[in-house]
C-alpha positions as CSV (number, residue, x, y, z in Angstrom):
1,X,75.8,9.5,37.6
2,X,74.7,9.2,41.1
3,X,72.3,12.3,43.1
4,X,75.2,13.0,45.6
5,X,77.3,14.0,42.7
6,X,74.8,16.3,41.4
7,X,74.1,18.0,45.1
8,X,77.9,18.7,44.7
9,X,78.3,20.2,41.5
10,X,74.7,21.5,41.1
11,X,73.8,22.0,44.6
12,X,70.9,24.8,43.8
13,X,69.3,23.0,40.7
14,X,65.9,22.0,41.2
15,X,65.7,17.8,42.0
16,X,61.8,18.2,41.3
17,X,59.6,20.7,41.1
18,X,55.7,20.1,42.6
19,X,53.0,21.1,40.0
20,X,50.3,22.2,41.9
21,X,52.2,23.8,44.8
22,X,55.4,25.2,42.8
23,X,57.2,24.0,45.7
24,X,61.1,23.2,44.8
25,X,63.4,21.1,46.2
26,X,67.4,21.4,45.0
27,X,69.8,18.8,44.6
28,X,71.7,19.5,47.7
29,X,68.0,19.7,49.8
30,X,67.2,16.3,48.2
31,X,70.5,14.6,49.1
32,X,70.0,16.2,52.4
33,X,66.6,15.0,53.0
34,X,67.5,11.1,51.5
35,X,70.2,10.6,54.1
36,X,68.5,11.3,57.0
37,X,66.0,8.7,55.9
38,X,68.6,6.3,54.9
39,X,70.4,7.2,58.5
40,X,66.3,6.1,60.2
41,X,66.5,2.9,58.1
42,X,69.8,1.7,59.5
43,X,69.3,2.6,63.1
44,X,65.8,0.6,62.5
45,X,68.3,-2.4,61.8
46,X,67.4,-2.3,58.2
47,X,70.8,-4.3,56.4
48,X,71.1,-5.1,53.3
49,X,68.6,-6.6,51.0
50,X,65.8,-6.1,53.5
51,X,62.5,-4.5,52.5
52,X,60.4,-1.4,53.4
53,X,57.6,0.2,51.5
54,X,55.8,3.4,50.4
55,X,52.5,3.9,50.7
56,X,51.6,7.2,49.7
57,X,50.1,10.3,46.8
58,X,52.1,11.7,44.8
59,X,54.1,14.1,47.2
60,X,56.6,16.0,47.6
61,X,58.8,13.8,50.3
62,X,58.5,10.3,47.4
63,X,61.3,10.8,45.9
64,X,63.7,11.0,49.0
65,X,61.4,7.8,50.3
66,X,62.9,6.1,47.3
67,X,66.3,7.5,47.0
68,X,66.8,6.5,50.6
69,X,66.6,2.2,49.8
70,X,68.7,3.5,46.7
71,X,71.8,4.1,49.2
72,X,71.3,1.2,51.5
73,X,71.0,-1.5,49.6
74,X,67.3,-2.7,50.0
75,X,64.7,-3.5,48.2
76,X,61.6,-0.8,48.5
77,X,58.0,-1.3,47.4
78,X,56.0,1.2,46.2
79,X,52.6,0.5,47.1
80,X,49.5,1.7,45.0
81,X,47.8,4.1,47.0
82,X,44.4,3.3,46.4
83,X,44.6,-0.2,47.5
84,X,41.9,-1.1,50.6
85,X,43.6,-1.9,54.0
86,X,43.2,-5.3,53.6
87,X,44.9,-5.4,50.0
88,X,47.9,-3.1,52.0
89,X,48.3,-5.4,54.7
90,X,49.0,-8.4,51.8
91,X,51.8,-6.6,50.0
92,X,52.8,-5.4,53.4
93,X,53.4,-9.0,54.8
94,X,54.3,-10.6,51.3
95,X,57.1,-8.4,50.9
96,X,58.4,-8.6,54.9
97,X,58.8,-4.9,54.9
98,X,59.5,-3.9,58.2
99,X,59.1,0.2,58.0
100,X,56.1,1.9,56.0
101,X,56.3,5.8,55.3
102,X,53.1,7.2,54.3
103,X,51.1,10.2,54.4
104,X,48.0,11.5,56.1
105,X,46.2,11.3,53.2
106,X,46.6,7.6,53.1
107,X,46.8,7.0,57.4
108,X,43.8,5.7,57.9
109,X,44.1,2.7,55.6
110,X,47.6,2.5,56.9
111,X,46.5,2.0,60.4
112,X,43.4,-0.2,59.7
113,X,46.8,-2.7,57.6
114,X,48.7,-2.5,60.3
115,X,46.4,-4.4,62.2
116,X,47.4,-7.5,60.2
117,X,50.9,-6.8,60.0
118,X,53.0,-7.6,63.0
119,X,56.3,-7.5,61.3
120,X,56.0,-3.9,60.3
121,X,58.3,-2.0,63.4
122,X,57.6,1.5,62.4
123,X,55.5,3.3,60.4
124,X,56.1,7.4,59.2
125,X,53.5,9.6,58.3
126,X,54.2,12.4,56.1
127,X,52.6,15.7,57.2
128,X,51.7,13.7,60.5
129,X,51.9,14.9,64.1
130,X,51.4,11.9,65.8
131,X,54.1,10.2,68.3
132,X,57.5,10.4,68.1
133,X,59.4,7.4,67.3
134,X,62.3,7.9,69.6
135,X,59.5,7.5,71.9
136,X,58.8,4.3,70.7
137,X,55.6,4.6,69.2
138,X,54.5,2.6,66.1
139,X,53.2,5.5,64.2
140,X,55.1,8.2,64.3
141,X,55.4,11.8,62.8
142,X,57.7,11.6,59.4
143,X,59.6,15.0,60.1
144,X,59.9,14.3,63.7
145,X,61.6,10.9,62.9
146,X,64.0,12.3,60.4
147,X,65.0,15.6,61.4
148,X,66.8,13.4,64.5
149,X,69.3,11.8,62.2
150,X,72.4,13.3,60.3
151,X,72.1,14.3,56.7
152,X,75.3,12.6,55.6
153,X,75.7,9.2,53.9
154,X,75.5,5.7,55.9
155,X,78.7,5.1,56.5
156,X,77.9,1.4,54.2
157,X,76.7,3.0,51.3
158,X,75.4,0.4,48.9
159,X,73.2,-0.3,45.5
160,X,68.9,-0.4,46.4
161,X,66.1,-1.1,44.0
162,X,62.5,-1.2,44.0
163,X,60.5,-4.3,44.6
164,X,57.2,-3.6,42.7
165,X,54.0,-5.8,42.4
166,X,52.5,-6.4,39.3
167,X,48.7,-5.3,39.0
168,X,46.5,-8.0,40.0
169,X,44.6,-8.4,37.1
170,X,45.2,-12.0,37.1
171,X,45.0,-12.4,40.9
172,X,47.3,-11.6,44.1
173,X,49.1,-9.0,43.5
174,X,53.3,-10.6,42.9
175,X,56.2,-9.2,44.2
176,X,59.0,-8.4,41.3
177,X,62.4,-9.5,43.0
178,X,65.2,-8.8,40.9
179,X,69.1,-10.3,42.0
180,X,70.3,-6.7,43.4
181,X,74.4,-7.1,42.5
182,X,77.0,-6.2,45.9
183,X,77.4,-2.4,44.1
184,X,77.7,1.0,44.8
185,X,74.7,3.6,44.9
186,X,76.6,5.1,41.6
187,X,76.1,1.9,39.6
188,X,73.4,1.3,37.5
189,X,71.3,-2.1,36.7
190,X,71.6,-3.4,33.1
191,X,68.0,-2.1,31.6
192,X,68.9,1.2,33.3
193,X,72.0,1.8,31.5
194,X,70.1,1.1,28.4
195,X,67.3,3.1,28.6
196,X,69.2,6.4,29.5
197,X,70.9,5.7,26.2
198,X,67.8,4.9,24.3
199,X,65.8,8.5,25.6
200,X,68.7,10.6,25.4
201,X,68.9,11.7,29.0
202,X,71.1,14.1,30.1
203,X,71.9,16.7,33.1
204,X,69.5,20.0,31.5
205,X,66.7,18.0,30.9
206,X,63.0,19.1,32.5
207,X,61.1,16.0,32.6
208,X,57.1,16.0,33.3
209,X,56.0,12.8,35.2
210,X,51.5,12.9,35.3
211,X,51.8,9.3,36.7
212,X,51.5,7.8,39.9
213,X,55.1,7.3,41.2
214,X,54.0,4.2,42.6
215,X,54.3,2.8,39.0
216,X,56.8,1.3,38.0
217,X,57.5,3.3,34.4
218,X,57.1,6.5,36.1
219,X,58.5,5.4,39.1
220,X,61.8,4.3,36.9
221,X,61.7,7.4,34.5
222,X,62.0,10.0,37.4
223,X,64.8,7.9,38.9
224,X,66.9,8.4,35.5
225,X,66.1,12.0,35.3
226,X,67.5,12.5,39.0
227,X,70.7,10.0,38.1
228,X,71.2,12.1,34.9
229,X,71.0,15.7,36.6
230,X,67.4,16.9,34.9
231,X,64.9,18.2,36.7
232,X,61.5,16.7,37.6
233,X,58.2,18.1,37.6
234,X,55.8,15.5,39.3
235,X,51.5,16.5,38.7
236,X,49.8,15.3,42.0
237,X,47.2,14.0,39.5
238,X,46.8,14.0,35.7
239,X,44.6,16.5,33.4
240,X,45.0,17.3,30.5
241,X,45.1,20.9,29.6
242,X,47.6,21.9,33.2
243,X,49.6,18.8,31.9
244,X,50.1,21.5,28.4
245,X,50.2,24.6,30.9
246,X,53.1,22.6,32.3
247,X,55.1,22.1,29.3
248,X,54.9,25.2,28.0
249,X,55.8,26.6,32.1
250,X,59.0,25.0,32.7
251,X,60.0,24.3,29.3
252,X,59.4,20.6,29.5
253,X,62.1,18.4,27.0
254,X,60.8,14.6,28.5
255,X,57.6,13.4,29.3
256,X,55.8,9.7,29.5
257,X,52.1,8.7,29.1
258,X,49.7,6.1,28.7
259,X,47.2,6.4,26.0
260,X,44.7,7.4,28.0
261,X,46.3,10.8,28.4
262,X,46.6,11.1,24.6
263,X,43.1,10.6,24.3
264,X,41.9,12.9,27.2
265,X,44.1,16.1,25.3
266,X,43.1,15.0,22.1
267,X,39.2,15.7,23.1
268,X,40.2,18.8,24.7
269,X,38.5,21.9,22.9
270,X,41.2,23.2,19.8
271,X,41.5,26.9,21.6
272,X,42.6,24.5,24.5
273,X,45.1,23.0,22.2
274,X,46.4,25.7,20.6
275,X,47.1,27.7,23.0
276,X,50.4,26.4,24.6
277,X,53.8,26.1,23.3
278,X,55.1,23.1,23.4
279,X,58.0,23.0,21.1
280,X,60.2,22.4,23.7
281,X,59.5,18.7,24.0
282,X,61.6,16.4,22.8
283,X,60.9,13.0,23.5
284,X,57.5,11.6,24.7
285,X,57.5,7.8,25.6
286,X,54.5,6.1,26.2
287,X,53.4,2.6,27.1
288,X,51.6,0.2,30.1
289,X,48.4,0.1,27.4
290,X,48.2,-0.6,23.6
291,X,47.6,3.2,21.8
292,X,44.8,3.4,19.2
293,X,46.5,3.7,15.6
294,X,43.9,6.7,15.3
295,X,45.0,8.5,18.8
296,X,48.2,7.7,17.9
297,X,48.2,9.6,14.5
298,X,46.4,12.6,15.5
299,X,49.4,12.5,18.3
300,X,52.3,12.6,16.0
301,X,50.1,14.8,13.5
302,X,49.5,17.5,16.5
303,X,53.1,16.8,18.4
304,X,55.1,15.6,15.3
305,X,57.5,12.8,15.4
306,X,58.9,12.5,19.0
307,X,56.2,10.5,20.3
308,X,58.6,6.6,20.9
309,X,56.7,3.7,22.1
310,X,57.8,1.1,23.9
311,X,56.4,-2.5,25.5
312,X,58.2,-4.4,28.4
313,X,56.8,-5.9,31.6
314,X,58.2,-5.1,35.2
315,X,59.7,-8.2,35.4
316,X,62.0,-7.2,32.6
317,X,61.4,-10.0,30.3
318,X,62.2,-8.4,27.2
319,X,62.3,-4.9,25.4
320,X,60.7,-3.2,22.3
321,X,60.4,0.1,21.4
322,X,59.8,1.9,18.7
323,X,60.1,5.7,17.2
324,X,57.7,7.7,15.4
325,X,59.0,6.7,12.0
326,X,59.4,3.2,13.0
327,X,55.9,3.5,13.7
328,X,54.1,5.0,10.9
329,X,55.7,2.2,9.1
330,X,54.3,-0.3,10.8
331,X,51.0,1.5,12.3
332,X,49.6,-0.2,15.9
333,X,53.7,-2.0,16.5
334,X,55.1,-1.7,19.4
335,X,58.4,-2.6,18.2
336,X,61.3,-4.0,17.3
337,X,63.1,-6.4,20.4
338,X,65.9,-4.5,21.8
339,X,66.6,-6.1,24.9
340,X,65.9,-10.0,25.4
341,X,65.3,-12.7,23.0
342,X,60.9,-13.0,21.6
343,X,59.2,-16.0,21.0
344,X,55.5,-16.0,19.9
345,X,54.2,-19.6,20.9
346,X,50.9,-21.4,20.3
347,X,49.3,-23.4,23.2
348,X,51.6,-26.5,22.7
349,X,54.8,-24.1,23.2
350,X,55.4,-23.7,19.3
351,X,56.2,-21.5,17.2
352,X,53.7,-19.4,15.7
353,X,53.7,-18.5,12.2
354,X,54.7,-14.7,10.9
355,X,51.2,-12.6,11.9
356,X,49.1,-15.4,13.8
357,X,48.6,-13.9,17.5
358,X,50.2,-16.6,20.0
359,X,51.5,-16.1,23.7
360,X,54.5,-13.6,24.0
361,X,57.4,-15.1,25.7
362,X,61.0,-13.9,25.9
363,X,64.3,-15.8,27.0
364,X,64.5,-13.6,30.0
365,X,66.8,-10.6,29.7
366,X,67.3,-9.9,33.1
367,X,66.5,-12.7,35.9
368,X,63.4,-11.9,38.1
369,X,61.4,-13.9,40.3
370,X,58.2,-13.8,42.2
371,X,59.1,-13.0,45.7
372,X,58.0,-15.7,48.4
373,X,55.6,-17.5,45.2
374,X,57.8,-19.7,43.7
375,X,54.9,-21.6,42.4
376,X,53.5,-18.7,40.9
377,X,57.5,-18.0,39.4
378,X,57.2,-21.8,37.5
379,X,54.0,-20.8,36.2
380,X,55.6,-17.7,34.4
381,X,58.5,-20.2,33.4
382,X,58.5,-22.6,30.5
383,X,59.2,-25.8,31.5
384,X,63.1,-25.8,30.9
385,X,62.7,-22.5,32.8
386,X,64.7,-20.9,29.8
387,X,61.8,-18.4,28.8
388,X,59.5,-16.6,30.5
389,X,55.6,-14.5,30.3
390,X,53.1,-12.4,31.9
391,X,50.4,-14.0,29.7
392,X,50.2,-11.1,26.6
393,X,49.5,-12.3,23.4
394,X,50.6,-10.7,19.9
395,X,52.4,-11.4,17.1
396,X,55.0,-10.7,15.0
397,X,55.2,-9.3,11.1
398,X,57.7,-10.1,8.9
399,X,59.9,-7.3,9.4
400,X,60.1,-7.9,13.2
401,X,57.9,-5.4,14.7
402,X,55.7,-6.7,17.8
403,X,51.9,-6.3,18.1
404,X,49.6,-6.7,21.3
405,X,46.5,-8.1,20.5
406,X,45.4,-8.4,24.4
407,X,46.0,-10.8,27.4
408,X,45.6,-14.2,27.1
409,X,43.1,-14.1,30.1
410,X,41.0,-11.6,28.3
411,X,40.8,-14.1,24.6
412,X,37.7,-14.3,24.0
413,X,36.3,-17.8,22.0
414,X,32.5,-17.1,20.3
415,X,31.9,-20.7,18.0
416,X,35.5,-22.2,18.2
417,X,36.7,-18.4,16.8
418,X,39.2,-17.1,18.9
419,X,38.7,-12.8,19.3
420,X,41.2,-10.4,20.9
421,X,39.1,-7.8,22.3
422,X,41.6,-5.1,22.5
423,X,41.0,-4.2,18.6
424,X,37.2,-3.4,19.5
425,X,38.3,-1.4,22.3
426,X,41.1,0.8,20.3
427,X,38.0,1.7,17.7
428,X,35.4,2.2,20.6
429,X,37.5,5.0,22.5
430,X,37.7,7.0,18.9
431,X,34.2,7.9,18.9
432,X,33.4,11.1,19.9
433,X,30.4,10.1,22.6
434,X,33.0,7.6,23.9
435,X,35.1,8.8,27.5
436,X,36.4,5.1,28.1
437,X,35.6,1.6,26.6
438,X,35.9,-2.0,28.1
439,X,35.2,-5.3,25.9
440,X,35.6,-8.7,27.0
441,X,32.9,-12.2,26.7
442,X,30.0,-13.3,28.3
443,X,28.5,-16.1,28.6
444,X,26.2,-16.9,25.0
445,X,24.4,-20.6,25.8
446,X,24.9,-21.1,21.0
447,X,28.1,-19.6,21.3
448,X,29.9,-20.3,24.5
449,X,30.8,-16.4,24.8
450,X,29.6,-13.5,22.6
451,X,31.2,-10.1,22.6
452,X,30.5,-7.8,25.0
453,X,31.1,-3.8,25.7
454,X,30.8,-1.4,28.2
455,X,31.0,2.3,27.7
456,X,31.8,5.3,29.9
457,X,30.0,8.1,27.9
458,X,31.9,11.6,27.5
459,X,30.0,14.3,29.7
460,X,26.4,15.5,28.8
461,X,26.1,12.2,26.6
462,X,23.0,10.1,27.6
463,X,23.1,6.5,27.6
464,X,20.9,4.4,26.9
465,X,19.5,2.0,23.6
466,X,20.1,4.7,20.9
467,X,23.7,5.4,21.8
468,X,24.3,1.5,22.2
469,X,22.9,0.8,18.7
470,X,24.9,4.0,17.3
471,X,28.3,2.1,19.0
472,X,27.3,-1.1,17.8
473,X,27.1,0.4,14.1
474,X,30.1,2.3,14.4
475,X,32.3,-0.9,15.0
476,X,30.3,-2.6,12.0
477,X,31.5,-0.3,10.0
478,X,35.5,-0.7,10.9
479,X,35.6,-4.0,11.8
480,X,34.3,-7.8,10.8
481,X,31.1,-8.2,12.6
482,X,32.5,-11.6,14.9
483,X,34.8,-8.8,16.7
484,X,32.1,-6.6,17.2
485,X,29.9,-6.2,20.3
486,X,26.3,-7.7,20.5
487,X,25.3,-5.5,23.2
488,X,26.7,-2.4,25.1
489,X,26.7,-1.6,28.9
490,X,26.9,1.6,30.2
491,X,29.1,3.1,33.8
492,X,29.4,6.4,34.8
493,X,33.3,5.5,34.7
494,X,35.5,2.3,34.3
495,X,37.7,1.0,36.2
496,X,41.0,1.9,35.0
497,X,44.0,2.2,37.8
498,X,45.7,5.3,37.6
499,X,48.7,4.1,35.6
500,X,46.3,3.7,32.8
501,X,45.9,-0.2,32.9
502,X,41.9,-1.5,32.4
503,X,41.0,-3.2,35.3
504,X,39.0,-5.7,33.4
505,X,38.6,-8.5,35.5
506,X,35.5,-7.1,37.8
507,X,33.9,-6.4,34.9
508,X,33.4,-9.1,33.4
509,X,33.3,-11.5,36.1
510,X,29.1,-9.6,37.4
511,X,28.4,-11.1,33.7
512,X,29.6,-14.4,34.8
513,X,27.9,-15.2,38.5
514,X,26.6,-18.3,38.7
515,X,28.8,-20.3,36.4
516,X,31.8,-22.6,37.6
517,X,33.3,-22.2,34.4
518,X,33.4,-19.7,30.9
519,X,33.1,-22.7,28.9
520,X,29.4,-23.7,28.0
């Protein structure tokens, strides 16, 4: 199924909806609106398999920013919109995009990028009133650039996709590039196909997105809803009781989530709870983070048994998933392979045994590579370049289900003990005086590392050493004392990017100033 089909047969259903505003945009509108952009693109001399980006909030012209490299055939990156200028102006050049749409909101950083980024023709602003591009200026009005172009296809119609960048976490941001085949808008890419099957999508269904759209699973899941028909209802920014409000509203059937939006409603007062219907929901997908078996079972105790889980990298290694029965059967999974072929290795590329943790690597499903970084694409390769990672480690049980245990990176090793921190952090976020939790090692001069965690308290909760030694007791209780922290931290909030992804790294690495390397 394609949009344009839709506009035709369903001309006056809502596309997407906008949560806070209410404002609606119908399949014919959002057809209408795509073309013109597609139309700016080409006259920009944008061919095929050229790049542009998107730089902007969730907003009401994203979608058509998107759908427009959908029908052209280039690749589009969608920028996370909190990046600095200087981190926009990297992705910017990396990727060789040559038009950036943005919005006011974000024009200030866009301009300050721009600076470094000579290749970059023309730049829209959304809700702008700047120059006029037919003028020729750089940085021009987004309404004013379209509204001069006709809202009927390119007369070359062909097959786009998004190029995303992965997170950072282990350094430069990396551009995703995926082989885009000589097709149609109307076809779809492999994992596409297979994931409308998987979520039952269809053309009635209401689909609530509280991500940013710059991510790649949101991003993805609102670009199935449109190809299937449904209607989208996209939240400017998550919380959690207008995220219920919402459901119960427009009679919501989809959603996706990361755990940290379980645990957010979960710790919502039980009047705030109650109070919605949400038995319209069908399916709720979540994944981008490991889910607390606890959060996880007061979800499908509250919810009941539509909550399906699923684990795959943007570079489309490899697929798992799993359902709620799937699940309770084999609590803190995230599933069985369904797409690509796992391998859990040790350091010297062997296999691992059945339940010892060991890097995750697939024989790639679908062929990717790290765009202008082909050292950076060997590293991710094994050595025959028949498998690939992104550096998680887990392992496997005996019945096939996958289990995260954390990032390699992240591993930390206290006395020749190897401890995955990410157990310490799924307890830590279940305590009620607990908003966030981070854990990771620090430099011990006995041990090499010791076990370290730092807190974001929930509101009205004062830090300080009797809450730390209440935390520290609390994992004593649940888990063997090696796993547990020696000492906790405290921050007025962590930093966790908005797709719900720990941003670890800076952290840890205060703890470690001064040393040249984490072995003592």
């Amino acid at each position: 199924m394609y949009p344009g089909k839709h506009a035709i047969d369903h001309p006056d259903r809502p596309a997407f909806i906008m949560a806070g505003t209410g404002e609606s945009v119908s399949y014919a509108q959002f057809e209408s609106r795509a073309n013109r952009l597609a139309q700016l693109l080409r006259a920009q001399g944008l061919k095929r398999l050229d790049h542009y980006a998107i730089f902007m909030e969730n907003n009401a012209r994203y979608l058509e920013s998107c759908a427009a490299g959908e029908r052209t055939g280039l690749y589009y990156t969608c920028v996370n919109s909190f990046l600095t200028a200087d981190e926009l102006a990297y992705i910017l050049n990396n990727s060789e995009s040559q038009v950036l749409v943005t919005s006011t909101g974000r024009e200030e950083v866009a301009r300050k990028a721009l600076e470094q980024c000579p290749n970059v023709r023309l730049c829209l602003v959304v809700g702008g009133d700047g120059g006029d591009a037919s003028d020729g200026a750089r940085v021009a009005s987004y309404e004013k650039a379209v509204a001069r172009y006709p809202d009927t296809p390119v007369g070359d119609e062909r097959l786009g996709t998004p190029m995303l960048y992965s997170s950072g976490t282990t350094g430069r941001p990396k551009g995703i590039l995926r082989p885009l085949p000589d097709n149609p808008p109307s076809h779809h890419l492999p994992l596409f196909e297979f994931l409308l099957k998987l979520w039952h999508y269809r053309p009635d269904m209401i689909y609530l997105s509280p991500a940013p759209l710059y991510h790649s699973a949101p991003q993805a899941a609102v670009a199935l809803t449109i190809r299937s028909g449904g209607t989208v209802i996209i939240m400017e920014h998550f919380d959690a009781e207008h995220y219920l409000e919402l459901i119960e509203k427009y009679r919501v059937s989809h959603s996706q989530l990361v755990p940290t939006m379980f645990s957010r409603m979960l710790k919502l007062p039980e009047q705030a709870r109650s109070r919605h219907d949400l038995s319209s929901l069908e399916i709720a997908i979540h994944a981008a983070a490991p889910c607390p078996v606890q959060v996880k079972e007061q979800m499908i105790a509250w919810w009941g048994p539509i909550i399906h889980e699923y684990y795959g990298a943007t570079e489309g290694l490899g697929f798992t998933a799993c359902d709620s029965a799937e699940w309770l059967a084999h609590k803190g999974s995230v599933g069985r392979v369904l797409f690509g072929d796992l391998h859990i290795l040790d350091d010297n590329m062997q296999p691992c045994p059945k339940g010892t943790p060991g890097e995750i690597w697939f024989k790639t499903a679908s062929a990717f590579e790290y765009f202008n970084d082909p050292e950076r694409t060997a590293q991710a390769r094994s050595d025959d370049g028949s498998m690939s990672t992104v550096g998680d480690v887990g392992y496997v049980d005996d019945d096939g289900f996958l289990y995260l245990t954390d990032r390699s990176t992240f591993m930390i090793i206290s006395g020749g003990v190897n401890i995955y921190p990410q157990e310490c952090e799924n307890l830590l976020i279940t305590h009620p005086k607990v908003a966030d939790a981070a854990v990771f090692g620090v430099p011990n001069e006995d041990l090499g590392e010791e076990v370290k965690a730092v807190v974001q308290p929930m509101p009205g909760i004062a830090a300080g050493p009797e809450l730390e030694q209440e935390l520290i007791a609390f994992c004593q209780q649940h888990l063997a004392k090696l796993k547990c922290p020696r000492s906790v931290d405290f921050s007025d909030q962590l930093p966790r990017l908005p797709t719900g992804k720990l941003y670890k790294k800076p952290l840890r690495e205060k703890y470690w100033a001064g040393h040249k390397s984490r072995i003592l």
